[in-house]
C-alpha beads as a LAMMPS data file, in Angstrom:
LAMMPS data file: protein, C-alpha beads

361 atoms
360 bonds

1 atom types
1 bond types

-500.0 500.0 xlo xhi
-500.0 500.0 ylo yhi
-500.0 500.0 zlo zhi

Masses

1 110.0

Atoms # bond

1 1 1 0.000 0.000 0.000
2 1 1 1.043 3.523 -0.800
3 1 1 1.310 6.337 1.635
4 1 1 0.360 9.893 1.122
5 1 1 2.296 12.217 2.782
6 1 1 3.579 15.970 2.982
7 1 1 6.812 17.035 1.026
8 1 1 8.384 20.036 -0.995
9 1 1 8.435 20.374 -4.396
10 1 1 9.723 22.776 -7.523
11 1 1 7.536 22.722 -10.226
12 1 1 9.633 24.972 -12.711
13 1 1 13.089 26.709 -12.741
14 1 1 13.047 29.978 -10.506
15 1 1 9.235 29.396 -9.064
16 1 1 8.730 29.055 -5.301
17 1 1 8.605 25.578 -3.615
18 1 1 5.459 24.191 -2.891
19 1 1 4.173 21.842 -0.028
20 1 1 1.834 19.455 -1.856
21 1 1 0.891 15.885 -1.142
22 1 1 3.501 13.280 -2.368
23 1 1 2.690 9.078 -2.639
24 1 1 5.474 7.155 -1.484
25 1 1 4.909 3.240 -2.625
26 1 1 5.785 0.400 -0.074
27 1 1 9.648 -0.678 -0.676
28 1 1 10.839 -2.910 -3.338
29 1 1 13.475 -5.265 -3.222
30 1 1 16.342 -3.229 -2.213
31 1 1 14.613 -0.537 -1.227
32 1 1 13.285 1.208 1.787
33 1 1 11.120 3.640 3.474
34 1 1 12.107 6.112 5.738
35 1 1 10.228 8.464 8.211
36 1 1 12.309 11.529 8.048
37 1 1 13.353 13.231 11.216
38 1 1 15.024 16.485 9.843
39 1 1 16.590 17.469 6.624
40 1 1 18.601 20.589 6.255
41 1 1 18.442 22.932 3.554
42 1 1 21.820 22.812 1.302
43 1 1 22.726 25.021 -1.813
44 1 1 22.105 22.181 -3.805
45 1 1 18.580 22.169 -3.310
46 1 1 18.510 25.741 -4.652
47 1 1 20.157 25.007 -7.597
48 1 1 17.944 22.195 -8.500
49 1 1 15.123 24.887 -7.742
50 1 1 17.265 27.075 -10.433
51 1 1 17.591 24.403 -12.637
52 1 1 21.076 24.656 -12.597
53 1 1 21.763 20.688 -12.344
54 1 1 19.233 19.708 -15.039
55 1 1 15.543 20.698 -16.651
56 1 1 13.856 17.018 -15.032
57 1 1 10.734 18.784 -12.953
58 1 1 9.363 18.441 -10.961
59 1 1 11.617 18.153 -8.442
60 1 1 10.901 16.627 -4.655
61 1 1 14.267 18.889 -2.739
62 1 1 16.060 18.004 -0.127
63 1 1 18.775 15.313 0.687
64 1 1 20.733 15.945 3.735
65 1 1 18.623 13.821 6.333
66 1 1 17.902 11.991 8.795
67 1 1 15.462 9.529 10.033
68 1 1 14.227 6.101 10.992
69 1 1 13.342 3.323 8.843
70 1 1 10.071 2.584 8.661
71 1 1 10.042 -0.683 5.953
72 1 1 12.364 -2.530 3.383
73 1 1 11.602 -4.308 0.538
74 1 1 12.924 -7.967 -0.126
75 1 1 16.922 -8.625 -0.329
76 1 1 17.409 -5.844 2.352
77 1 1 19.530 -7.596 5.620
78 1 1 22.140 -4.021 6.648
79 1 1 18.728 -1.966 7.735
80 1 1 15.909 -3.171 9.587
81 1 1 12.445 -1.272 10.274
82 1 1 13.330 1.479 13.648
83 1 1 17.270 1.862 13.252
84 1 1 18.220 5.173 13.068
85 1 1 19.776 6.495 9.911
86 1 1 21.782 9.181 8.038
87 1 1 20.520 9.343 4.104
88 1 1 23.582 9.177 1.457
89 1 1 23.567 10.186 -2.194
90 1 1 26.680 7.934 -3.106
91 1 1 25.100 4.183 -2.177
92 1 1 28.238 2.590 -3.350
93 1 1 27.574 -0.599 -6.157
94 1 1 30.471 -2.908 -4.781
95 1 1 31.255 -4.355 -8.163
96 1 1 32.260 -0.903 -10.348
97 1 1 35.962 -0.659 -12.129
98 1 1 36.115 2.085 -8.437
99 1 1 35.154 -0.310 -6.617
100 1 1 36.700 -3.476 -7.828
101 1 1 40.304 -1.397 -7.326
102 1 1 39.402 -0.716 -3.230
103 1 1 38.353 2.636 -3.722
104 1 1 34.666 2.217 -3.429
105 1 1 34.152 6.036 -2.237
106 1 1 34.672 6.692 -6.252
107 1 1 32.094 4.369 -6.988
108 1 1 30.967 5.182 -10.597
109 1 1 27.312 3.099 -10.221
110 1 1 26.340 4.040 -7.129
111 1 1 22.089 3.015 -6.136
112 1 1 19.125 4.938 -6.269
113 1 1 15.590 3.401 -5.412
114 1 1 14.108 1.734 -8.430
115 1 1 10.488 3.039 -7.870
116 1 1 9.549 6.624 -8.353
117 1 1 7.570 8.477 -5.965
118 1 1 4.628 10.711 -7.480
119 1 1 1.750 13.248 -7.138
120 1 1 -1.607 12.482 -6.658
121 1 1 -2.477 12.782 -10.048
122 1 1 0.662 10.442 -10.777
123 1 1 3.540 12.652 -12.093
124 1 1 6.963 11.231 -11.256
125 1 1 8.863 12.777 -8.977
126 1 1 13.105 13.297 -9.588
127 1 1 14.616 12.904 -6.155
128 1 1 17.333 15.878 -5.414
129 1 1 20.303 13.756 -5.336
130 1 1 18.242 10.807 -5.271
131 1 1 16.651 10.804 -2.187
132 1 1 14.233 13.438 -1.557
133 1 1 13.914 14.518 1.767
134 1 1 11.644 17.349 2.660
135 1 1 8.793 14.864 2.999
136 1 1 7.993 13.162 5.865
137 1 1 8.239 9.860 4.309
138 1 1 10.836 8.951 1.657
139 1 1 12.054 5.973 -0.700
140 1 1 15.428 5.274 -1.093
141 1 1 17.786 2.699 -2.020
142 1 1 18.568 0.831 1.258
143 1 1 22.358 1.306 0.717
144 1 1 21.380 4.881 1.029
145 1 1 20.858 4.335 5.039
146 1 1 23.625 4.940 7.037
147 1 1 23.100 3.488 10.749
148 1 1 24.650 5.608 13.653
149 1 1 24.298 5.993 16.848
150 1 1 20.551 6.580 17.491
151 1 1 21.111 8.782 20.798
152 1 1 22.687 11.312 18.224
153 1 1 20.682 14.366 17.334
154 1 1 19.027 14.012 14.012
155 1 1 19.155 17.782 12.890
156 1 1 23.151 17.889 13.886
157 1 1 23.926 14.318 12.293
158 1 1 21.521 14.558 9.174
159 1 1 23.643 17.407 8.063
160 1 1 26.316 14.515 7.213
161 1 1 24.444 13.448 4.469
162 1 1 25.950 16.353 2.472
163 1 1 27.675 19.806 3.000
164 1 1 29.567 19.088 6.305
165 1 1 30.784 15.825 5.055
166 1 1 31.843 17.336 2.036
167 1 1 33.646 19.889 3.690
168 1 1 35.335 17.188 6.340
169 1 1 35.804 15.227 3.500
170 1 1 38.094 17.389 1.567
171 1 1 39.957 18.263 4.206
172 1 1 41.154 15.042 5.904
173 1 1 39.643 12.489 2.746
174 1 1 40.843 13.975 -0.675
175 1 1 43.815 17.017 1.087
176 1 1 45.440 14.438 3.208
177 1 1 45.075 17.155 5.792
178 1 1 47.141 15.495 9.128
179 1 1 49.312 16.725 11.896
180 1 1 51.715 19.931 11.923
181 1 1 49.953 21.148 8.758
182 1 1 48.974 24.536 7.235
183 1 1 45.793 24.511 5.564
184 1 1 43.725 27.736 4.092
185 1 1 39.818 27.763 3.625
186 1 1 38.245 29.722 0.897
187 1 1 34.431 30.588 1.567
188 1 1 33.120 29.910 4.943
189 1 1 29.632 28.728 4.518
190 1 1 28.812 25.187 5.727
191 1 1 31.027 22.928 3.075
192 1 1 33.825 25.405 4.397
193 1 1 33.537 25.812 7.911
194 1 1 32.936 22.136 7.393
195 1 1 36.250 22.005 6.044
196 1 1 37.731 23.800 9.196
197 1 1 36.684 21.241 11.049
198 1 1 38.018 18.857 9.656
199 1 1 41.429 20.509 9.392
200 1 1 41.245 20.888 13.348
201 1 1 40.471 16.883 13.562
202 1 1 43.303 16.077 11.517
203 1 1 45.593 17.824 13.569
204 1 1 46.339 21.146 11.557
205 1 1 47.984 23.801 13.613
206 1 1 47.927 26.676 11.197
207 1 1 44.027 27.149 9.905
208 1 1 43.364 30.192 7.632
209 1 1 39.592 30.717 7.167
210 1 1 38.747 33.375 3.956
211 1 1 35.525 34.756 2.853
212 1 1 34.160 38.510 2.463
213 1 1 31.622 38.617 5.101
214 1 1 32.888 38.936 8.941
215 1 1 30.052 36.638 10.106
216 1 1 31.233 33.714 8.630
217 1 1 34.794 34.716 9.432
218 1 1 33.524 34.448 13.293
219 1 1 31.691 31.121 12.593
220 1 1 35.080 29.407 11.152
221 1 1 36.713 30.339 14.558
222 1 1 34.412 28.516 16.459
223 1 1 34.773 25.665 14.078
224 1 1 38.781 25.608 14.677
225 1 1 40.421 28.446 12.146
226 1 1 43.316 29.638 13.913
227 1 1 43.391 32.897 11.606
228 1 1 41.392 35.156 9.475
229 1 1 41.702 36.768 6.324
230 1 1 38.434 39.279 4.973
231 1 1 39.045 39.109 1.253
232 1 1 37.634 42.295 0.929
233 1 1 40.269 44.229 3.489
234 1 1 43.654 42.438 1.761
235 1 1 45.045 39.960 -0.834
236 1 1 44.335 36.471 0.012
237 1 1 47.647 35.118 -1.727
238 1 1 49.826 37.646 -0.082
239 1 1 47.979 37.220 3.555
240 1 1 48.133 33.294 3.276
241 1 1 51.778 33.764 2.361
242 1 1 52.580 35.992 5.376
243 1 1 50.422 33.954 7.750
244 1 1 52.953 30.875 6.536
245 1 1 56.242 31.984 6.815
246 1 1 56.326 33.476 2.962
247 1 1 55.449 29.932 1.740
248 1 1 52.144 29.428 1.316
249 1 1 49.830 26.664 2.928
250 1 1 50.156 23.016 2.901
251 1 1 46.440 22.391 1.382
252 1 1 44.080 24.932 0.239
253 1 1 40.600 24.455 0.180
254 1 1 38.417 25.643 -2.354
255 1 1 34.764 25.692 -1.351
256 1 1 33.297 28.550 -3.701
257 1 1 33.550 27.500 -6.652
258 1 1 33.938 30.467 -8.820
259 1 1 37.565 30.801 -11.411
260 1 1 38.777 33.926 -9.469
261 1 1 39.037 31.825 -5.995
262 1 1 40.207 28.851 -7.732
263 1 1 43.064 30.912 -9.031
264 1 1 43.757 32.248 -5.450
265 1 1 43.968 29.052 -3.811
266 1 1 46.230 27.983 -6.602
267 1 1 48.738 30.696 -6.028
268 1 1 47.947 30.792 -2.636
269 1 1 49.699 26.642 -2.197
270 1 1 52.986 25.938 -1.336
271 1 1 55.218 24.532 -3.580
272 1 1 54.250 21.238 -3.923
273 1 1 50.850 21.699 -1.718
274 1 1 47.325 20.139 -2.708
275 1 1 44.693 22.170 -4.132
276 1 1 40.983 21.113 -3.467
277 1 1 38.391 22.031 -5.288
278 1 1 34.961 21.300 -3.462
279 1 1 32.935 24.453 -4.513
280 1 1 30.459 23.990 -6.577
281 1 1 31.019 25.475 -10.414
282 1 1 28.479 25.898 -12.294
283 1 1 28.710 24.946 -16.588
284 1 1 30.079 28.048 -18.602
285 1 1 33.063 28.525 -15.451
286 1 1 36.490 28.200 -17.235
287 1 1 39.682 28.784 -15.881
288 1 1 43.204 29.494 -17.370
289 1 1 45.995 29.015 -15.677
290 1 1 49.519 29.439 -17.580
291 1 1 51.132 25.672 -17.781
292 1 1 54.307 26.588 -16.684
293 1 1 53.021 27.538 -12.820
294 1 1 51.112 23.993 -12.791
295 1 1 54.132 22.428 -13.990
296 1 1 57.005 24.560 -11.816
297 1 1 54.651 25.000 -8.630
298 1 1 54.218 20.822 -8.533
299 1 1 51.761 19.390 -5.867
300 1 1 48.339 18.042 -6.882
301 1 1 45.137 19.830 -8.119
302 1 1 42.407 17.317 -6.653
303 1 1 38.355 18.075 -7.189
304 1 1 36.830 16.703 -3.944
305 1 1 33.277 14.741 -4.462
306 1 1 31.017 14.316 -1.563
307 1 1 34.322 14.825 0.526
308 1 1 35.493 11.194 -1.019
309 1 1 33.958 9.796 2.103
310 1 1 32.348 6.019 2.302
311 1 1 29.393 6.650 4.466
312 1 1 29.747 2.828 6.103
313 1 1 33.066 4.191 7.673
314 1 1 32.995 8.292 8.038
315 1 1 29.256 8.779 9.132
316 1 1 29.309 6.408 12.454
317 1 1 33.065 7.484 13.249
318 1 1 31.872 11.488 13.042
319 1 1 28.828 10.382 14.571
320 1 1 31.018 9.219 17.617
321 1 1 33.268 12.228 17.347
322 1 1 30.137 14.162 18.138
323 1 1 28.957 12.295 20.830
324 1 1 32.344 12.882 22.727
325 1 1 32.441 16.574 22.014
326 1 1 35.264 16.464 19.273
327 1 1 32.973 17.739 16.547
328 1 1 30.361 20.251 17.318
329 1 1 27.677 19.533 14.527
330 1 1 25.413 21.351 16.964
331 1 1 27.002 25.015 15.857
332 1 1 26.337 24.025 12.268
333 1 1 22.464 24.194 12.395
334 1 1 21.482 27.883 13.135
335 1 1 17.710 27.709 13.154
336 1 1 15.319 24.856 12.898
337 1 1 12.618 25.298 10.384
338 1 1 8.852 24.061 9.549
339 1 1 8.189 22.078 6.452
340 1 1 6.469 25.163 4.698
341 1 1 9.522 27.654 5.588
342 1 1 11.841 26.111 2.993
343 1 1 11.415 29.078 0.537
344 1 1 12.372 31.574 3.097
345 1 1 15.146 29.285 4.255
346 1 1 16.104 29.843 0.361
347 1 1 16.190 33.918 0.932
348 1 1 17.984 33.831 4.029
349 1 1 20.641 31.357 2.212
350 1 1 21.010 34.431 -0.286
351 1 1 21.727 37.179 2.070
352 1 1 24.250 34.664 4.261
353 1 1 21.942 35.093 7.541
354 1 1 22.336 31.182 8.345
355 1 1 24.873 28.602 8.016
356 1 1 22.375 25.886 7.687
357 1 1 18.682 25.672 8.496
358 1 1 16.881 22.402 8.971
359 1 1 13.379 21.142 8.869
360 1 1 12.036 19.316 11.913
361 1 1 9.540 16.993 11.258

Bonds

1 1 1 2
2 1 2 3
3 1 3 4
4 1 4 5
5 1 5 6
6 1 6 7
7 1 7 8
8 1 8 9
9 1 9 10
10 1 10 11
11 1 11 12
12 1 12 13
13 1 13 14
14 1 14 15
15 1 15 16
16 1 16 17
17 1 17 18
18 1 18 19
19 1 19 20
20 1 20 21
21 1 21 22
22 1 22 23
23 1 23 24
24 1 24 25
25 1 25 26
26 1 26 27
27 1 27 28
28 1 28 29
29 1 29 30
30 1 30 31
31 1 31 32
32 1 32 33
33 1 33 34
34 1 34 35
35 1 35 36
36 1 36 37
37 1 37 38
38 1 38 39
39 1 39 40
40 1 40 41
41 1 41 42
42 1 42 43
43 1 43 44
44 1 44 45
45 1 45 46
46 1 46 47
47 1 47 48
48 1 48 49
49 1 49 50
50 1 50 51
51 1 51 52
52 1 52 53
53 1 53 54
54 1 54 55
55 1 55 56
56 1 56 57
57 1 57 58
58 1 58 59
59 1 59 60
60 1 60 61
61 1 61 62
62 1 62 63
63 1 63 64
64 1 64 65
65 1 65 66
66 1 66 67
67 1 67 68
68 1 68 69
69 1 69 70
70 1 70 71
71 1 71 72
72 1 72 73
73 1 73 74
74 1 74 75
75 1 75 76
76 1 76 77
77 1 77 78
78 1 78 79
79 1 79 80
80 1 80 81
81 1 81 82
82 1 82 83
83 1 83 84
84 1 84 85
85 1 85 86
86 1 86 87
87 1 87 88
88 1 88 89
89 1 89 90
90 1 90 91
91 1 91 92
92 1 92 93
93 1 93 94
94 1 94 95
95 1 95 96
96 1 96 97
97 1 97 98
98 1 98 99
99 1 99 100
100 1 100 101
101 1 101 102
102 1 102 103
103 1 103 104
104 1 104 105
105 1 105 106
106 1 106 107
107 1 107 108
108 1 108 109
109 1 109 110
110 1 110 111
111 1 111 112
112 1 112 113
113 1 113 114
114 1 114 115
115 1 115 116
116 1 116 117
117 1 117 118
118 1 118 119
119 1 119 120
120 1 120 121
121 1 121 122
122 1 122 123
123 1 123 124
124 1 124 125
125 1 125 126
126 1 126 127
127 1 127 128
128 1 128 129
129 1 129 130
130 1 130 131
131 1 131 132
132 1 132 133
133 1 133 134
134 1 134 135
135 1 135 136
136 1 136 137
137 1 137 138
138 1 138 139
139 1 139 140
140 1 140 141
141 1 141 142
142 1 142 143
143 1 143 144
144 1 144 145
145 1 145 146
146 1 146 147
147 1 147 148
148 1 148 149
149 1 149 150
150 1 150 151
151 1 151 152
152 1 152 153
153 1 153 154
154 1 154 155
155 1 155 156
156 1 156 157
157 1 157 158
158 1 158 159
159 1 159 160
160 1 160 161
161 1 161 162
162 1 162 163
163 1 163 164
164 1 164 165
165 1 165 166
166 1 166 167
167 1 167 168
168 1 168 169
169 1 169 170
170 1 170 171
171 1 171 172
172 1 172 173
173 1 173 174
174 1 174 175
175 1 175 176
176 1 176 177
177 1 177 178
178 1 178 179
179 1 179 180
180 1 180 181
181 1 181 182
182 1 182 183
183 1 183 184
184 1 184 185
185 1 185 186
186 1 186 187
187 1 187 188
188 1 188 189
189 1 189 190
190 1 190 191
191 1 191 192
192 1 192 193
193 1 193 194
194 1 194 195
195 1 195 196
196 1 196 197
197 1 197 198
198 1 198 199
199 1 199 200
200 1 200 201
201 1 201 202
202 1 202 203
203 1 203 204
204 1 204 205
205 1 205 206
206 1 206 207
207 1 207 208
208 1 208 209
209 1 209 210
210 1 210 211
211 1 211 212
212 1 212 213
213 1 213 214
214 1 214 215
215 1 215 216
216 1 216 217
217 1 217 218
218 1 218 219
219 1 219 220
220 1 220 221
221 1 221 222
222 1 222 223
223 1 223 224
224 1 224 225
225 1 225 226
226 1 226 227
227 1 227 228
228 1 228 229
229 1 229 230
230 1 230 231
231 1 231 232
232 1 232 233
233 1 233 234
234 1 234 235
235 1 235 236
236 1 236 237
237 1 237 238
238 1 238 239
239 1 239 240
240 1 240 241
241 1 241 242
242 1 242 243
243 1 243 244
244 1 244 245
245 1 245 246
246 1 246 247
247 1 247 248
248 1 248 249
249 1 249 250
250 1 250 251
251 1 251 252
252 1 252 253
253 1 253 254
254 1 254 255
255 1 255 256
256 1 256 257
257 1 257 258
258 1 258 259
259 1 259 260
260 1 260 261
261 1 261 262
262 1 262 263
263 1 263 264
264 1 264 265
265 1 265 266
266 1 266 267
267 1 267 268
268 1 268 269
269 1 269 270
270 1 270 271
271 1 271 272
272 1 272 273
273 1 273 274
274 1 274 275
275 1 275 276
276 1 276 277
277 1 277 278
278 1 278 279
279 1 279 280
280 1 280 281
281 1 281 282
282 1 282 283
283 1 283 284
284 1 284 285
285 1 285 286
286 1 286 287
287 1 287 288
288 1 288 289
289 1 289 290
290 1 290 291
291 1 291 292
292 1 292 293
293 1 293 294
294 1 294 295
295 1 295 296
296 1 296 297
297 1 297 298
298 1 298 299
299 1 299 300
300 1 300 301
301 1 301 302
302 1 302 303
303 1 303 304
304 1 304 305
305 1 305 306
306 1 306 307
307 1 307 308
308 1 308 309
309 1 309 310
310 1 310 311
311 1 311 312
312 1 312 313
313 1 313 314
314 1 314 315
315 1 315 316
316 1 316 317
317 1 317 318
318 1 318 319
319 1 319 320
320 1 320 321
321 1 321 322
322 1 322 323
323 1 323 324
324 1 324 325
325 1 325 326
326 1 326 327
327 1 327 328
328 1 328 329
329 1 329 330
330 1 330 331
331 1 331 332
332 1 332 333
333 1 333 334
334 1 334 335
335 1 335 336
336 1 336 337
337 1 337 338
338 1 338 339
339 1 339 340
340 1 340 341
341 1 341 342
342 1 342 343
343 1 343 344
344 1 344 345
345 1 345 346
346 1 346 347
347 1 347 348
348 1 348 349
349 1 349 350
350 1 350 351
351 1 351 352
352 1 352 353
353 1 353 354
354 1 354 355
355 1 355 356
356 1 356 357
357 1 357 358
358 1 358 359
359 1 359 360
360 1 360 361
């Protein structure tokens, strides 16, 4: 039997989200249904409002959850109906050419559930990211539940299931971030500040949080950044150099996404340092750097996806960190929102008033 439920849609590129009445089915094999507990509201979810990732409306947003799973379909045996869960958009396949090498966090065939869910009047629904989460039931492939410590607060863990992740991610997964190092951050939202954290896990000692807006500066020191440069007020290659003895730092961190910060982080590397790229371009971004500097300057250029994590290993371990006070999710969620607020969580996103808000459910 199939449920009816409440959930958030985008009909058409640049028109307001809607709360409408979605029908989830009951899992097939592989599949399962989960009662979602909260789901923050990521940049992503904009752009699919945007159309920026692609034209296939409507749209059911959200994908950074988490919940509890209600049912599975046949085959399922790693989730059961009432563990708790963190959602994933990269279900890893196990038997892709990634994969097959030992690095399934690349996985190239990763699962989304088979079944679509619809309107009433039977319009498929596209999932943002394949899931769909600002509904308060959802389908997804059962490798797309994460178990973790149920104790943990949903609207601090769910926000694993995307920008924090990715911003821990490419900091200790994809920089090889680790003890002793220098690492600069370039745009301070929550993939950023995300970022910062992670730096201050991995044992960083010199942590160099950019971005034009004071605000967020003062958000990436509570997240770990041992210094701050307003890109607005100075040159970030020439402050990142000073703030590292002339050299420049160990890994920068990219998590705009625009050419112009690219560049800086490039120049702003030491010789032989790791570039990240996590920011988010979007399709007519190009960049030219002269070939010389990437071949004389060395180190790697790396783009970071989804932080490279595997959430079977990094979401209960971060989980845990959180639980013992290591990693303060907690600061990451700066208001907690209804179901029918997501639009004006979409403003406030514009005007950099919150680093994350999340709907309860």
């Amino acid at each position: 039997m199939s449920q009816r439920v409440r959930g958030v849609i985008a009909r058409g590129k640049g028109k307001p989200v809607e709360v409408t009445t979605v029908v989830v089915p009951d899992p097939g094999p592989g599949e399962a249904v989960v009662k979602v507990q909260a789901c923050g509201v990521c940049h992503t979810d904009l752009h699919y409002r945007e159309g920026g990732i692609n034209d296939d409306f409507p749209f059911l947003l959200g994908h950074e959850a988490a919940g509890v799973v209600e049912a599975v379909g046949d085959g399922v045996t790693d989730v059961a109906p009432g563990d708790f869960v963190v959602l994933n958009w990269r279900a890893v396949c196990g038997n892709c050419r990634a994969c097959n090498k030992g690095k399934p966090w690349y996985c190239f065939a990763t699962h989304n559930a088979a079944q679509k869910m619809t309107l009433e009047d039977g319009t498929e629904l596209s999932p943002a990211l394949g899931i769909g989460a600002f509904v308060e039931k959802t389908l997804v492939h059962a490798g797309q539940c994460t178990k973790v410590d149920p104790s943990a607060r949903a609207a601090a863990v769910g926000l694993l299931g995307c920008g924090v992740m990715a911003g821990i991610g490419a900091a200790i997964n994809t920089g090889g971030v680790t003890r002793g190092d220098s690492v600069a951050v370039i745009g301070c939202g929550g993939v950023g500040d995300g970022a910062v954290a992670g730096a201050a896990l991995a044992g960083a000692t010199t942590i160099i949080a950019i971005d034009t807006d004071e605000r967020k500066l003062e958000w990436a020191r509570g997240f770990g950044a041992t210094h701050t440069i307003n890109a607005r007020e100075s040159d970030v290659i020439e402050a990142v150099r000073e703030l590292t003895g002339g050299n420049g730092a160990d890994v920068v961190i990219e998590a705009v996404g625009r050419p112009e910060t690219y560049r800086q982080a490039f120049y702003a590397r030491d010789l032989a340092g790791t570039v990240v790229l996590v920011g988010v371009p979007t399709p007519e971004m190009t960049i030219e750097l002269p070939l010389l500097d990437v071949f004389g300057r060395g180190g790697a250029l790396k783009s970071s996806w989804y932080g490279d994590c595997l959430p079977t290993r990094d979401f209960p371990l971060l989980t845990e960190l959180y639980k013992q006070g290591r990693l303060d999710l907690d600061a990451f969620v700066t208001e907690e929102i209804a179901l029918d607020e997501v639009e004006q969580a979409f403003a406030k996103m514009h005007t950099g008033d919150v680093l994350r808000s999340v709907v309860i459910f």
